[in-house]
N, C-alpha and C positions, 0 to 999 in steps of 0.2 A: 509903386506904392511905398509910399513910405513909415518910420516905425512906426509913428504915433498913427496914420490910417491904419496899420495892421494891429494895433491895440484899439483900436475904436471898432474894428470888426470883431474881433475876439471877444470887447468886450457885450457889443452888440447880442451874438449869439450864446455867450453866456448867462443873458436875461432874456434872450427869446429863443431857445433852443427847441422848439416843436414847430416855431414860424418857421424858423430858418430851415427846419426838417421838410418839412411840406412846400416851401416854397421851391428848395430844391430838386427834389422829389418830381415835383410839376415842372418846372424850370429844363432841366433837366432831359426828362424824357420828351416834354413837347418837343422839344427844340431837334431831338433825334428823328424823332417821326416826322418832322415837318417835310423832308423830300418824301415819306409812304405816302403822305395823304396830298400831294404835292402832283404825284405821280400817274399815268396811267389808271395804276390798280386804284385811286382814287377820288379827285379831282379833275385829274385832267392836263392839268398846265404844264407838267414838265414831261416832256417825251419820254421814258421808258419806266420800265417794270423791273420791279428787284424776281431774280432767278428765284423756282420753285426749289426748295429741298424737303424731300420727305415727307411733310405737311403742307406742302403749298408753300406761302412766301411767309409763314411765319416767326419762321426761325431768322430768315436774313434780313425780315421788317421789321418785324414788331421785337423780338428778344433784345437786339440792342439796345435799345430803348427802355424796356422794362427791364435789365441788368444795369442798366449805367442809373435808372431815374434815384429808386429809391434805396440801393445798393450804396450808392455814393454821398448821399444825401445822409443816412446812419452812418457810414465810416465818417466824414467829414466830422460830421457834429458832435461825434462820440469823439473822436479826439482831438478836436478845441476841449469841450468840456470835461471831459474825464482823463486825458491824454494817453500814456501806452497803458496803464494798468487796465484802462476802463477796453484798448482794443481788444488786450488780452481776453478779457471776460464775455465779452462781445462775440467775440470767435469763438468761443468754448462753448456758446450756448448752442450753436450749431450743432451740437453733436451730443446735445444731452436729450437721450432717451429713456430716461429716467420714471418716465409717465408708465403707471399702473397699466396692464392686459386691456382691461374692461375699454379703458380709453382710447386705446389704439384699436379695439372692435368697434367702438362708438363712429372712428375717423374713416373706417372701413364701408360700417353697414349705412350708419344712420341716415346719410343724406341720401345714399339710392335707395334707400326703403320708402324714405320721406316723398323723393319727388316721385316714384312710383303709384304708392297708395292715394299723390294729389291728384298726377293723373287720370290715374283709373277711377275716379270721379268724378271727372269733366264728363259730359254728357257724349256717349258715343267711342270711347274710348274703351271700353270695359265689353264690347266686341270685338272692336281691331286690337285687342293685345296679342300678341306672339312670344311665343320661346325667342333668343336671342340664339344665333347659329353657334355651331361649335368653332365657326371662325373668329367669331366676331369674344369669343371666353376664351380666346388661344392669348389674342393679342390684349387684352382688358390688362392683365398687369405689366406686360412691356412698354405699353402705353401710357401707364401711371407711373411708371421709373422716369418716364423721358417727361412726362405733367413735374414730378418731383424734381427734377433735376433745372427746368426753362421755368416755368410759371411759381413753383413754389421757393425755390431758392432764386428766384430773380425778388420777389415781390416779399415774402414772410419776415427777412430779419430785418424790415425798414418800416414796413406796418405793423407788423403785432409786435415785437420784440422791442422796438424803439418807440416807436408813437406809441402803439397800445398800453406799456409798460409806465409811462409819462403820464400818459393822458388819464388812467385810473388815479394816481398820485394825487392827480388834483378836481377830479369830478367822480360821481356814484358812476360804478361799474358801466349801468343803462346808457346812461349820459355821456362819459366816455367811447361806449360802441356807437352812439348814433352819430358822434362827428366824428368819429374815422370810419364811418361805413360811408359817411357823404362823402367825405374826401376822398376815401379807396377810388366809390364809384364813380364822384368826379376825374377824377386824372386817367381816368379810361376813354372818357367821351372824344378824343380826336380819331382817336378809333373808329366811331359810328360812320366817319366820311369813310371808311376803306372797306373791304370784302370782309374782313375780322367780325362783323356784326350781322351779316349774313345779307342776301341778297333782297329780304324788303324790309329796309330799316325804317321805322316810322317814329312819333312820338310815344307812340304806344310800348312799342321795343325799349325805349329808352325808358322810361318809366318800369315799364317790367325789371330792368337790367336793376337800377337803384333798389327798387321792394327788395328781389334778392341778395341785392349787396349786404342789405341790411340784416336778412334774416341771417345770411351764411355769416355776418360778422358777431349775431347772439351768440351761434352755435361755436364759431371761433372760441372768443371770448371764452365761455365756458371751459373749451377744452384747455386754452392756456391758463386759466387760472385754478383749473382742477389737475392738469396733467404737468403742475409745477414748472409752468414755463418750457416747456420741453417743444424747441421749436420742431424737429423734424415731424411731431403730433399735429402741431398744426398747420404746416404743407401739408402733412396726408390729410386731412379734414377740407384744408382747400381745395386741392388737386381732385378730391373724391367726385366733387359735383361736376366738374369740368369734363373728368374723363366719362364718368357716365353718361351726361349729356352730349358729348362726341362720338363717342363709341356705340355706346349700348341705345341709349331713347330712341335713335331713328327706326332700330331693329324689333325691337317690342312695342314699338307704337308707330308702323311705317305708314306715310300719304300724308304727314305731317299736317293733320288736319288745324285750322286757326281757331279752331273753339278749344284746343289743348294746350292753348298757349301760355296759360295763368295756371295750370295744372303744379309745373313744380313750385311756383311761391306759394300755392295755395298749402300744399303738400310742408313747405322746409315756414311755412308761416305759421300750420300748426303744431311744430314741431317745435320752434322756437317760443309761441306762448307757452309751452307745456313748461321749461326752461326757465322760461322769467318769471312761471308761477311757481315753482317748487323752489329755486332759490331767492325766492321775495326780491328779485329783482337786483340779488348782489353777483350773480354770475360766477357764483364759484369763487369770487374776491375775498381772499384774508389777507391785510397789509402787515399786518407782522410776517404772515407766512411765505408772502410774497418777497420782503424786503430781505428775509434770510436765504430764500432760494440766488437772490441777486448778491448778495455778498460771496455767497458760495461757489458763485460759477467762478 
């Protein structure tokens, strides 16, 4: 390549720095996952299977993919357009926990209260509920360290932190979460060919999977724009649904009945109107107060 093609890219993702973000992002990770879903464990066409560790094949399938997609994709673009000052600040916000008690209880309780209480609503569920064993509250936070450590720091500082950050800049709070709740939940979908989506994935599944995206991305939203951009707040807020729904749901609602299926959007859907009605739909958004948190990191 030469300079004036490396100035033509440069100048490129200087005027489109969100495209370039996402395209990456997507570009990126497909292109990792192509031998998972390629594979045995999900198509078919290429003879073997990536080794199980600890969770099944998650960790040696799916993480490289979701650490290189959207990982690479904010360092990149952050520096073309911001260059070392902007990595510097970029890295720092990693580790600002700066966010108020309340909020870090909110990234704790909220969502398994939420998809609990939707739950136990669906019809017939509100007999089969159980206590969770004392095994299964041994391992719930070791299991949220290791959610925090693969899903939250692979995925948070390229979707909230970079997209999310952008994307308010230039549209209402609402409007900015509902296209990076599509795009989050888009770039998961090569996923739905492999065992990651569970063993009867339908169109229904897939539909279910987006409504959540969407709600857990109000409730996001909210926490970053109320817990001052403080990303390790919003991995624990992400990481929250994940691990309870791994962990804990099968145990307090076991025989996995299919009328319980719509229980946690129902549950994180009313949880999130409550949300866009108390803050009239700004999500916890103040661009002054936002624009000094980012000067500051």
């Amino acid at each position: 390549m030469t300079s004036t093609d490396t100035a033509g890219a440069r100048a490129l993702v200087l005027r489109h720095p969100l495209i370039t973000f996402f395209t990456l992002a997507y570009g990126i990770s497909w292109l990792a996952w192509t031998p998972y879903v390629l594979s045995l464990d999900g198509l078919g066409v290429l003879h073997f299977r990536y080794p199980d560790f600890l969770v099944g094949n998650q960790l040696t399938a799916i993480m490289p993919g979701a650490y290189l997609g959207p990982l690479t994709a904010a360092f990149t673009v952050t520096a073309i357009t911001e260059g070392r000052e902007g990595l510097r600040r970029w890295r720092k916000r990693l580790f600002q926990f700066r966010a108020g008690v309340r909020w870090y209880a909110f990234a704790l309780l909220a969502v398994p209260i939420a998809v609990l209480l939707g739950t136990l609503a669906m019809e017939g569920a509100e007999e089969a509920v159980r206590l969770p064993s004392l095994m299964v509250l041994a391992v719930y936070v070791p299991a949220l360290v290791v959610q925090l450590l693969t899903t939250g720091l692979a995925e948070e500082p390229g979707w909230r932190d970079f997209a999310l950050t952008r994307l308010q800049d230039r549209h209402h709070p609402l409007m900015a979460t509902l296209i990076l709740s599509v795009l989050w939940a888009g770039w998961h979908l090569p996923l739905f060919l492999t065992p990651w989506s569970g063993p009867d994935t339908s169109a229904e599944t897939i539909a279910l999977f987006f409504v959540v995206a969407l709600e857990m991305s109000v409730l996001i939203t909210l926490v970053y724009n109320k817990g001052r951009q403080s990303l390790p707040l919003v991995m624990l807020l992400h990481c929250s649904i994940n691990n309870f729904q791994s962990v804990v749901f099968a145990e307090v609602f076991p025989g996995d009945d299919p009328r319980w299926l719509w229980g946690p959007a129902l549950g994180l859907g009313l949880l999130s109107a409550v949300v866009i009605a108390t803050t009239r739909g700004r999500l916890g958004y103040n661009a002054a107060a936002q624009q000094t948190v980012m000067a500051s990191a």
